[in-house]
C-alpha positions, 0 to 999 in steps of 0.5 A: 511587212517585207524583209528585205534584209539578206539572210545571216550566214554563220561560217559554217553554212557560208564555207559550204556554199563557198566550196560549192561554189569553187567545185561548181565553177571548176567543173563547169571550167573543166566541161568548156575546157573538153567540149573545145580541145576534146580533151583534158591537157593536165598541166595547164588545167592544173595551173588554172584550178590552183588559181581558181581556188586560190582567188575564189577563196580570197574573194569569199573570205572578204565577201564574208569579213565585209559583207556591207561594202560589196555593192552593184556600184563596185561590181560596175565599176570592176566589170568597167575596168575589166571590160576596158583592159579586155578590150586593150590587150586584145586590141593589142593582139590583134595588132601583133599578130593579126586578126583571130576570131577569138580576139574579135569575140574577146573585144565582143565580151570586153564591150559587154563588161563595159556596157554594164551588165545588169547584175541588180534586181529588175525594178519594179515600175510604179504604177499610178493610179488615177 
């Protein structure tokens, strides 16, 4: 018989998957960050790992508090709405500043989000036999 039931977490493994995962994105931030400018400007980065941490702490806490209602139709529904305010503010800008490529390749990421990406797991098809 399958389980498909998700693992129970306590607090403590979940806080260490949460810290891992916050020091992981913030490295991986970092990397990006040096591999477009070439190096690390202090004040800016600062700012943006204050954020990271302070959201990705908020988000855990409540995926932890209300496991049950994080679905793949909320996650839909948040890329939408994500994907179209993207897709508005750097319309926006392009309009008031001109065409950039960083703008077209925003629009490009906002279309995705609003396309849905897959973020389920890949349905099995069924297979009839005669």
């Amino acid at each position: 018989m399958e389980n498909n039931q998700p693992e129970k977490l306590d607090k403590k493994s979940f806080i260490k998957k949460a810290i891992v995962s916050i020091l992981g994105s913030i490295a991986f931030g970092l990397l990006l960050v040096f591999i477009a400018y070439g190096q690390i400007p202090f004040k800016p980065i600062l700012i943006a790992i204050t954020i990271c941490i302070v959201v990705m702490s908020i988000s855990f806490f409540f995926a932890f508090k209300y496991p049950n209602r994080i679905s793949p139709a909320n996650f839909r529904k948040i890329f939408l709405i994500l994907g179209i305010l993207i897709v508005i503010f750097n319309l926006g800008l392009i309009m008031i500043e001109g065409g950039k490529i960083n703008y077209y390749l925003s629009i490009i990421l906002g279309l995705y989000f609003i396309s849905g990406p897959n973020l389920s797991k890949p349905k099995r098809e069924k297979s009839i036999e005669n």
